[in-house]
C-alpha atoms as an extended CHARMM CRD file, in Angstrom:
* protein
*
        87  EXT
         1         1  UNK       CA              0.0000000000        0.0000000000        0.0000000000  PROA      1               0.0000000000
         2         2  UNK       CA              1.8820000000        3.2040000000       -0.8600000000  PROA      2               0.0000000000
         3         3  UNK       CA              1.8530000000        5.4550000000        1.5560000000  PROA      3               0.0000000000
         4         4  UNK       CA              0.8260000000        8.8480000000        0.1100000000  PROA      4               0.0000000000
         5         5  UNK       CA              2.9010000000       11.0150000000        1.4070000000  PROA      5               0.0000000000
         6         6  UNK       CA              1.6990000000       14.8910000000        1.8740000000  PROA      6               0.0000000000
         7         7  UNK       CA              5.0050000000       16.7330000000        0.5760000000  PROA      7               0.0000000000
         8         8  UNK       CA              7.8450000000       17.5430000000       -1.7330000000  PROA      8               0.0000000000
         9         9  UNK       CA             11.3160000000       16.4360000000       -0.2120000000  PROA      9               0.0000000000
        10        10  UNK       CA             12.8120000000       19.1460000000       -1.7930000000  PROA      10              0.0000000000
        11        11  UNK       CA             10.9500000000       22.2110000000       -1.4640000000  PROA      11              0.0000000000
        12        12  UNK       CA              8.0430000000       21.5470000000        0.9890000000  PROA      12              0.0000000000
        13        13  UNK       CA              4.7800000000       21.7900000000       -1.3480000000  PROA      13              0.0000000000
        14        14  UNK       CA              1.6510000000       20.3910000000       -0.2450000000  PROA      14              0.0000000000
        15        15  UNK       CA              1.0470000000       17.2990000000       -1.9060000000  PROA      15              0.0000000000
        16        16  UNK       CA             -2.4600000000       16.0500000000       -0.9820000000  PROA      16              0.0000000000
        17        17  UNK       CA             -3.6120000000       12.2990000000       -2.0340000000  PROA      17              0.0000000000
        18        18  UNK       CA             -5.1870000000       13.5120000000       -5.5220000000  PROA      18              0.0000000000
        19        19  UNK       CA             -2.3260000000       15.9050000000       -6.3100000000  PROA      19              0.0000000000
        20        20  UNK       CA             -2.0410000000       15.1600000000      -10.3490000000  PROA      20              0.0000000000
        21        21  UNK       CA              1.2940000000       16.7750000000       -9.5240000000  PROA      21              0.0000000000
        22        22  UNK       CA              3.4950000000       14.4290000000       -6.9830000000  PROA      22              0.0000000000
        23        23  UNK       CA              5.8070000000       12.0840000000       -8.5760000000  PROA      23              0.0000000000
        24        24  UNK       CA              7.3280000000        8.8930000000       -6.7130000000  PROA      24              0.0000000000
        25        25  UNK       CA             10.2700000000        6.2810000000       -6.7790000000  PROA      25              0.0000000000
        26        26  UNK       CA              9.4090000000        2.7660000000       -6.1580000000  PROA      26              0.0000000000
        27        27  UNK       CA             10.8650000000        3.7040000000       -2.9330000000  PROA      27              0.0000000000
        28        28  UNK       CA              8.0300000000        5.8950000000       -2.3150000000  PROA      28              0.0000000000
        29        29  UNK       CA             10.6780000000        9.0940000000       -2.0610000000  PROA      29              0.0000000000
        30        30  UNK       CA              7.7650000000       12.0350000000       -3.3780000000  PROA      30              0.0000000000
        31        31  UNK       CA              8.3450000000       15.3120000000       -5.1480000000  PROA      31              0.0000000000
        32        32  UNK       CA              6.2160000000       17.4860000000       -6.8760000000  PROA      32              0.0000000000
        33        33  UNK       CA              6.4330000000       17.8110000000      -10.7010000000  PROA      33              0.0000000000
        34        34  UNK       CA              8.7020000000       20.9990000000      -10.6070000000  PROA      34              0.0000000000
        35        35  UNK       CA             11.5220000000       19.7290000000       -8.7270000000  PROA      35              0.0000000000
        36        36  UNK       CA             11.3170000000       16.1380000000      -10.1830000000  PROA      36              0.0000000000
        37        37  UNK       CA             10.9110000000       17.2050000000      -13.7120000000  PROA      37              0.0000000000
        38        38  UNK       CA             13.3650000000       20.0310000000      -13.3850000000  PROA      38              0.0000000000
        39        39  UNK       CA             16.7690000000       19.9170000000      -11.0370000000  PROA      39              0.0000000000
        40        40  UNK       CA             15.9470000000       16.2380000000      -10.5800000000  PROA      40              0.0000000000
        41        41  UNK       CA             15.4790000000       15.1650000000      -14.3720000000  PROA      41              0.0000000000
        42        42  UNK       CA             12.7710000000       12.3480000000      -13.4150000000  PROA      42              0.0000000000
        43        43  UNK       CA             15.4340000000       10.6440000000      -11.2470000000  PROA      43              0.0000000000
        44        44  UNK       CA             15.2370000000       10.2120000000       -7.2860000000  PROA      44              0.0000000000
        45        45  UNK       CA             18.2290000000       11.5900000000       -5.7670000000  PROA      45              0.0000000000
        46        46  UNK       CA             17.9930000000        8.9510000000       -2.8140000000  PROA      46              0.0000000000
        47        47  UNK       CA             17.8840000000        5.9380000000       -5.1490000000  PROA      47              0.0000000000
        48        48  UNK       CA             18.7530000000        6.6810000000       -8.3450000000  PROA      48              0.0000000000
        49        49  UNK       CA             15.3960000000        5.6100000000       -9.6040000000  PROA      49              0.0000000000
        50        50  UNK       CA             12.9860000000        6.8120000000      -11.9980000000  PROA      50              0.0000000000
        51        51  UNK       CA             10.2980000000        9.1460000000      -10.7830000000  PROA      51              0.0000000000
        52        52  UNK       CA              6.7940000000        8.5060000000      -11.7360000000  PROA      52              0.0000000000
        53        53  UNK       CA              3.3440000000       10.0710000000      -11.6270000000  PROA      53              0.0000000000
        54        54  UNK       CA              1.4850000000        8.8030000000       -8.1010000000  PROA      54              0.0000000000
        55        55  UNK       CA             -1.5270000000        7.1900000000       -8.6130000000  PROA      55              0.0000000000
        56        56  UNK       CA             -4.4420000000        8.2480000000       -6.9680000000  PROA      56              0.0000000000
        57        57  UNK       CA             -6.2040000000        6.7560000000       -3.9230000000  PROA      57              0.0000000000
        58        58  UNK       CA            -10.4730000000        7.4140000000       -4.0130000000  PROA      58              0.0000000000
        59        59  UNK       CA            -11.7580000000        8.7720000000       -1.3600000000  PROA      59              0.0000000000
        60        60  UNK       CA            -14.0330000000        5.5580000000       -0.6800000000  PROA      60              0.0000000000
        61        61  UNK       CA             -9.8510000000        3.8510000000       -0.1560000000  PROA      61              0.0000000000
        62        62  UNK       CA             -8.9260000000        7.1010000000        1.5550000000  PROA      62              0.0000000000
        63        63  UNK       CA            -11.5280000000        6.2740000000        4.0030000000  PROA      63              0.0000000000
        64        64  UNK       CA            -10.5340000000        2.8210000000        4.6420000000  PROA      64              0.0000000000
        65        65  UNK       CA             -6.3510000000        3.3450000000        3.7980000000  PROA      65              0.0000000000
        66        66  UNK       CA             -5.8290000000        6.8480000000        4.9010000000  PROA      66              0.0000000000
        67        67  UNK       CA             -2.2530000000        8.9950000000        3.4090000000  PROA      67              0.0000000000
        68        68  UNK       CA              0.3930000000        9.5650000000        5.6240000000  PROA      68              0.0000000000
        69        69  UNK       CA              0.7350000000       12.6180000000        7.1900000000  PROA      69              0.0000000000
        70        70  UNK       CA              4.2040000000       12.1340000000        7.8110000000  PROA      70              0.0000000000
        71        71  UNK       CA              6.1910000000       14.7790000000        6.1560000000  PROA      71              0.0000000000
        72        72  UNK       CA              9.7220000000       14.0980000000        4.5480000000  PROA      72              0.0000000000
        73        73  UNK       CA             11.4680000000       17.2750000000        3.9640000000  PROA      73              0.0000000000
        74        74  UNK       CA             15.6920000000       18.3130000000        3.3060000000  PROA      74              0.0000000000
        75        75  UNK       CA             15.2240000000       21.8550000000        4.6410000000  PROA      75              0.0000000000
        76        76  UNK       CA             18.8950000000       22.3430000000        2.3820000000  PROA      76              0.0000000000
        77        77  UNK       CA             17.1370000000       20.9400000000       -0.6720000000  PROA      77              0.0000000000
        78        78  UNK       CA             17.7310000000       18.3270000000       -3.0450000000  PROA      78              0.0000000000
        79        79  UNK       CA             21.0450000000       17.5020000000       -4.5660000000  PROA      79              0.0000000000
        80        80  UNK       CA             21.1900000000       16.5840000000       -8.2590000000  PROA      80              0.0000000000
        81        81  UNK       CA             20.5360000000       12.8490000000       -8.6280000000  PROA      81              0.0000000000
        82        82  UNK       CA             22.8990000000       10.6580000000       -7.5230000000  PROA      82              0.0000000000
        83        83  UNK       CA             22.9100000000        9.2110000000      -11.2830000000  PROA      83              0.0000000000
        84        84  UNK       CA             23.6960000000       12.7990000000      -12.3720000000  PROA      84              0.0000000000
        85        85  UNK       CA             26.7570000000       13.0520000000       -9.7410000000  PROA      85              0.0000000000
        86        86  UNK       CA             28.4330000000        9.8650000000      -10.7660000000  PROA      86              0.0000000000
        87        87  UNK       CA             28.2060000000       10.9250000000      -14.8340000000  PROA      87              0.0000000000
């Protein structure tokens, strides 16, 4: 069950559980579109994978498998990928 997380590890940004804008590793690492599609170049800094649209969760699921409220954030940022870094 993914876990839905409610922010952008780089810059903060709300990221509720139908945002058509929060993008995910299969590690569930989350950023919003800007940062993933831009300084991140669709790849997850912490593991190198891909980063992919999030799927959303209906509300009937929400219900019954609520998102995290957990938040994730690198108050310095995000560093280019590590994929980037070793190239």
């Amino acid at each position: 069950m993914l876990e839905l997380r409610p922010n952008c590890e780089c810059c903060d940004t709300d990221l509720p559980p139908s945002a058509l804008n929060a993008r995910i590793c299969t590690y569930e690492c989350t950023f919003c579109a800007d940062c993933a599609e831009g300084s991140l170049r669709g790849i997850c800094p912490n593991c190198g994978g891909d980063l992919v649209a999030r799927p959303i969760r209906t509300p009937a699921m929400l219900a019954k498998n609520p998102a995290s409220t957990i938040r994730v954030f690198k108050p310095d940022g995000c560093p280019s990928s590590i994929n980037q870094a070793s190239a």
